[in-house]
N, C-alpha and C positions, 0 to 999 in steps of 0.2 A: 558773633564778632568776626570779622576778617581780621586775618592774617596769623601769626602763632602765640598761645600764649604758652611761657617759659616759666618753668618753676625751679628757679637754681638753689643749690646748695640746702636740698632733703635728706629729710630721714622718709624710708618708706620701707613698711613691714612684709615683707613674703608671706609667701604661701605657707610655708612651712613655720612661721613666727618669727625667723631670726627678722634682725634689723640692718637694711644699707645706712650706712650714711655717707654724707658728699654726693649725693645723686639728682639730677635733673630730672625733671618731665615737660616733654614736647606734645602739646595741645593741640588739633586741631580740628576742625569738622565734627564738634562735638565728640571727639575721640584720642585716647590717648596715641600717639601715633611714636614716639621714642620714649624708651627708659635707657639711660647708659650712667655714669658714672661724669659728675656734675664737671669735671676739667673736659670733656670731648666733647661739647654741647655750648659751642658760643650764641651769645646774643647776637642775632641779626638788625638788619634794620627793617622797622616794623613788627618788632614784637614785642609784647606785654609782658614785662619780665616781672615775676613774683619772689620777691627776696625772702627767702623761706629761713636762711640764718641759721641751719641746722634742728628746724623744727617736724614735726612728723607730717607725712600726708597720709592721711587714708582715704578708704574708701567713703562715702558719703552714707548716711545712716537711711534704714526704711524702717515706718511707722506701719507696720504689715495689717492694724486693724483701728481706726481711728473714728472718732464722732467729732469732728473738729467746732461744729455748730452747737450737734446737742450736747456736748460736755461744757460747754458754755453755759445754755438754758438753763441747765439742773446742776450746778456744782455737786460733788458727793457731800455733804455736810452729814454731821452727825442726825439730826432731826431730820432729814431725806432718806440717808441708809436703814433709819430704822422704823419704817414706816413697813407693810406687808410689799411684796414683792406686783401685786395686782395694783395697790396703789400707787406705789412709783410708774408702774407702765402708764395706766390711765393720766398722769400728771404730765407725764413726758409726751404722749401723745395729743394730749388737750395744747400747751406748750407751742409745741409744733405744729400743728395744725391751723395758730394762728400768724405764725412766719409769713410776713412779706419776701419778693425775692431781694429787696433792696436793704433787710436786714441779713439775710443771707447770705449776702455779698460781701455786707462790712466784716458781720463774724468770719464768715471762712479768711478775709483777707487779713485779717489781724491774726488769724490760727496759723495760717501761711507762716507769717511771715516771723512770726515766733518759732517756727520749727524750723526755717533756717538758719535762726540765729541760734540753733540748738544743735547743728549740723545735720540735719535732715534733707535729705535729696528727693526720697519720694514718699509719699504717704495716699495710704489707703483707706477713700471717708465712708462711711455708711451715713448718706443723708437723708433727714427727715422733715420733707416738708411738701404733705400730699396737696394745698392749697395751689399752687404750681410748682408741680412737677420738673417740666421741658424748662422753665424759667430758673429753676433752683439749679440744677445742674448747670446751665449755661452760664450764670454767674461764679459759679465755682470754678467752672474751667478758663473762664476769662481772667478770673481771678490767680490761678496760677499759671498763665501764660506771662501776664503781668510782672511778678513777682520775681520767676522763674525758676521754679520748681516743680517737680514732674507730682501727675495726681491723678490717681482710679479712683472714681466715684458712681455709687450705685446709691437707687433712695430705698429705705424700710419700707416696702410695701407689705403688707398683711390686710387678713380676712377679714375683719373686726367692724368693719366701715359697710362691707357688704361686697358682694362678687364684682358688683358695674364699678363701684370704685376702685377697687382693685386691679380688677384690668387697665381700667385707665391708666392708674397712674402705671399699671408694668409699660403699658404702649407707649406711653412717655418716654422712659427709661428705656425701651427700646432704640426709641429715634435717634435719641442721645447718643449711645452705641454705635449707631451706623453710623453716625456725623462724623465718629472720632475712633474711628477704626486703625488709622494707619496717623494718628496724630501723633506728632514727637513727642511733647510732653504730655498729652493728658489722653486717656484712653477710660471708656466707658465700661462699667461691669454691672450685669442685672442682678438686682439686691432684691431680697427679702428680709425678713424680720427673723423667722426661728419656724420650725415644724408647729410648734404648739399654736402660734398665730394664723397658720395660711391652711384654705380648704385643700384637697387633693388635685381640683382642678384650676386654681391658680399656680401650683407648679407645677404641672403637668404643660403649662402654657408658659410657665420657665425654661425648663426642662427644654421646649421645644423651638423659643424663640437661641437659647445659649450654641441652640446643634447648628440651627441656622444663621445665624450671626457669628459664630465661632467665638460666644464672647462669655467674658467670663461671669462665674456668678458668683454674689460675695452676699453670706450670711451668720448671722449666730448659730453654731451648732450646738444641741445641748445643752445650751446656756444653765439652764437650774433642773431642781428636780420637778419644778411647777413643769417645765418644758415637757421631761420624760412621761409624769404621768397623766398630765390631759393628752401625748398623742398616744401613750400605750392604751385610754380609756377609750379613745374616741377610734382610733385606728388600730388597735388589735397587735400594736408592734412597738421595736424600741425606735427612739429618733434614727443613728445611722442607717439601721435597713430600712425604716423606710424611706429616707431621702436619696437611699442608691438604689430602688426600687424604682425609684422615681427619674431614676439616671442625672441625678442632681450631686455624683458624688465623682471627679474625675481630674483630668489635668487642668482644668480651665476653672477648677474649683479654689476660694480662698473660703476656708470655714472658720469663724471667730472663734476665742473664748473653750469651747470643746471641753465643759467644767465636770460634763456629769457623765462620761465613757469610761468601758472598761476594756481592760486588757485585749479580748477578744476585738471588740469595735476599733478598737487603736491598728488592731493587726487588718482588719476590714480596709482601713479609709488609707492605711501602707500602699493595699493591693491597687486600689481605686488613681493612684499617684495627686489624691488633693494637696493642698497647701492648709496645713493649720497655723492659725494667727492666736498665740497665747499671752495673756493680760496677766501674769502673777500680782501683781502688787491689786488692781484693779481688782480680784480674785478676794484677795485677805480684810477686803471689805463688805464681802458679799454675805448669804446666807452660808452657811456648811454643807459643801456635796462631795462627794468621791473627788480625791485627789489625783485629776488626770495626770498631772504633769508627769511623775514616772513613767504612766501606762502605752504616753505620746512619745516620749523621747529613746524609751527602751526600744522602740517597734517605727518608728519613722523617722525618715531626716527631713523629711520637708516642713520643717517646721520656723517659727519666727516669734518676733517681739512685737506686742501693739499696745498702745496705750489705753483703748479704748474711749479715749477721749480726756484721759485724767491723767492731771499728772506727768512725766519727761519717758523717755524710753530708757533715758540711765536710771530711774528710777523704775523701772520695771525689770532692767539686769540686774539691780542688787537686790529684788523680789526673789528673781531667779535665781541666785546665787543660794540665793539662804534655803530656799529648795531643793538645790541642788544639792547642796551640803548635807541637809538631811537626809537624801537618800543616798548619796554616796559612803554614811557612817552606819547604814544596816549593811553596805558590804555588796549594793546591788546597784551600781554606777561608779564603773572603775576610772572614769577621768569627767569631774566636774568642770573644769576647764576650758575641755573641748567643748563638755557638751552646750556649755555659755556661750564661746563662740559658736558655735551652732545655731543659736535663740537670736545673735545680733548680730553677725557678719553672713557665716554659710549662707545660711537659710534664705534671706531676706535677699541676697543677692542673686539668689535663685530665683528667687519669686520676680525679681526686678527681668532679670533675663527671659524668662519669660515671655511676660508683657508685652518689653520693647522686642524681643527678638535678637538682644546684640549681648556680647559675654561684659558679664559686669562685676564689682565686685576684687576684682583683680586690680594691681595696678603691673599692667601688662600689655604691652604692646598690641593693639585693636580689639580694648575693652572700651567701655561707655566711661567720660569723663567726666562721673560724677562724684568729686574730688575734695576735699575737707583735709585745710590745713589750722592745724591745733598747735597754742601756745604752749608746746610739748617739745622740750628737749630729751629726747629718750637717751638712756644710758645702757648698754649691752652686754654681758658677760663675756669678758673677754676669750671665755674656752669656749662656749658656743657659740656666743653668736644672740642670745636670746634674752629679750627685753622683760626682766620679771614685773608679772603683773602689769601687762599695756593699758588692758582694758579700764584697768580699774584709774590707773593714771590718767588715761583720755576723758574720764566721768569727770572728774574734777580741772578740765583741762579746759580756758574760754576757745571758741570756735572763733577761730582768727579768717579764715577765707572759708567760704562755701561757694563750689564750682560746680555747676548743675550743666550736664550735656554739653559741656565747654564755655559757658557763660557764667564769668562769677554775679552772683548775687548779694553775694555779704565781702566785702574787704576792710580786713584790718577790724573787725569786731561791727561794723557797720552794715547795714541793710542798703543794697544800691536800690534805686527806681522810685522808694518811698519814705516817706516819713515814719519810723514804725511810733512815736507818739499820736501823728495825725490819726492812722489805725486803729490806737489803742481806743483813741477818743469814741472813735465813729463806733466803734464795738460797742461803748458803751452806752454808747445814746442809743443802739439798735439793744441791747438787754432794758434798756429802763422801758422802752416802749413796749416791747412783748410782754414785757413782766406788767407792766398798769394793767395792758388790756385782760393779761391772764388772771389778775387779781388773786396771785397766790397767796398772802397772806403770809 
């Protein structure tokens, strides 16, 4: 949009937790360009003023590990979850395999456009659909230009299909990559499936496409114990060493889920400076394996929140919450608090910065203006300064403006650009069609 857009009379929360209020923010160039105190900040002419009323802005939320399509295909249903772990893959992979990219389109854009209205900024997909590869991605990415919400997207490649396939579709996923290297909202990362799926020299041609591309790579680490013990059978080691062995473990790394690491490995993938992308709720549905989350958060800060395709990210902080609680009452996590915000602000703004390259996260003078104003009147303690329990208030709070790189997309609880029933529909007609042909019964 040309010219400025104006957000008068906010509350917006610091650094440090306390809360302003009476405060403006001055937009422009996709960046925040003034914060001051809402009476020094008049309307000009020609600008978009956002009558904020005393309501909160924050930052915009990241979905640090998302299946936006295939959490559609396979809802978790109780008769899904408890099938063996080899049969859910095999289903999800038959599923997907028969994806056109013209359902892949609809779903991801209905996926879109529902995380906006849930205040999400950018989200991170892991897509499946080796049928076309270069076609699935590109409708993804058109799909959130669209919309206007920022998207890394990389497809599940694994071994399973055979070496030539595999390559292919990495080489796909490659091209993707280089198209979208320096793209403002959507930026390419080379995805895999998980150690246990992929030969030694499919990522080794990871490995070596990520060093030369400088691009990131986005997989499940460790996912189950199925994971750990077909690569310790087949390769002689556990998941993290050998995928840092493989030079698959680094800053350019975003590693999902990380269900079945221990202590040691958490301190490994510290050294490494990956990004881990954690699914608690997602997690409480699964099989039973070594409970990472303390082993991650004791020994890393790079860490985040992702939905894995199920379910809200506020629903996967109150996962975390209740995680957290339990290990902060054996006496070995002195601020659960923080460490939540860490799982759904820090972290995830870290990962965003990144990316784009620009500081985000903040609402601070030449951060990225990716901006989320909530039907939140906060209330502050008057000796500090500190708004009890924001986070938890913001969960239950509807998402009134969503402002992505300085373009709003949702005003006043509304979707701008689309119809989100038209979406809803088209999604639907894109699940009946996959689902006849898959004949899942």
């Amino acid at each position: 949009m040309e010219g400025r857009l104006l957000l008068k009379n906010c509350a917006v929360s610091r650094a440090d937790g306390r809360v302003r209020t009476a405060m403006a923010l001055v937009v422009q160039d996709g960046l925040i360009r003034k914060v001051a105190p809402d009476a020094e900040v008049p309307v000009l002419p020609g600008d978009w003023e956002v009558a904020c009323r005393g309501r909160l802005v924050a930052a915009g939320l990241v979905d640090c590990h998302s299946h936006l399509v295939g959490g559609q295909l396979l809802p978790p249903t109780g008769n899904f979850l408890l099938r063996p772990p080899h049969d859910r893959m095999e289903r999800r992979q038959h599923v997907a395999s028969l994806l056109t990219v013209g359902e892949v389109e609809a779903l991801t854009r209905f996926a879109l456009a529902r995380a906006l209205r849930e205040g999400l900024s950018l989200v991170v997909e892991h897509v499946e659909a080796p049928a076309d590869v270069a076609g699935a991605l590109a409708v993804q990415a058109r799909a959130a230009q669209q919309l206007g919400i920022r998207l890394v997207t990389g497809h599940i490649t694994h071994s399973f299909s055979g070496e030539a396939a595999a390559l292919a579709c990495l080489e796909a996923n490659a091209e993707f990559v280089q198209r979208h290297r320096v793209h403002p909202w959507v930026r390419g990362a080379l995805g895999f499936q998980s150690s246990h799926s992929c030969e030694d020299g499919l990522l080794r041609r990871v490995s070596a496409l990520s060093k030369e591309l400088e691009a990131f790579v986005l997989f499940h680490l460790a996912e189950s114990e199925e994971d750990l013990a077909a690569t310790y059978t087949r390769h002689g080691k556990r998941v993290v060493p050998r995928l840092e062995e493989l030079g698959l473990l680094g800053p350019r790394t975003i590693a999902a889920r990380a269900r079945s690491i221990d202590a040691a490995e958490a301190t490994r993938l510290a050294a490494t400076g990956a990004f881990v992308a954690l699914s608690p709720r997602a997690h409480l549905t699964s099989e039973r394996t070594a409970d990472s989350l303390e082993a991650v958060l004791t020994r890393h800060h790079l860490v985040g929140l992702g939905t894995s395709g199920h379910g809200t990210l506020w629903e996967e902080a109150l996962a975390a919450l209740m995680g957290l609680l339990r290990i902060a009452r054996t006496g070995r996590l002195p601020d659960p608090d923080s460490a939540l915000a860490q799982l759904l602000v820090s972290g995830p703004s870290e990962l965003r910065t990144r990316v784009f390259g620009v500081p985000s996260g903040g609402l601070e003078e030449g951060s990225l203006a990716d901006l989320v104003v909530y039907d939140y009147v906060p209330v502050a303690d008057p000796q500090t300064g500190y708004s009890p329990h924001l986070l938890g208030q913001l969960a239950r709070s509807r998402v009134a403006w969503n402002i992505v790189n300085g373009r709003v997309a949702v005003r006043e609880g509304q979707l701008l650009g689309a119809d989100y029933l038209e979406l809803a529909t088209a999604a639907a007609a894109a699940l009946t069609s996959v689902w006849n042909r898959a004949s899942l019964g």
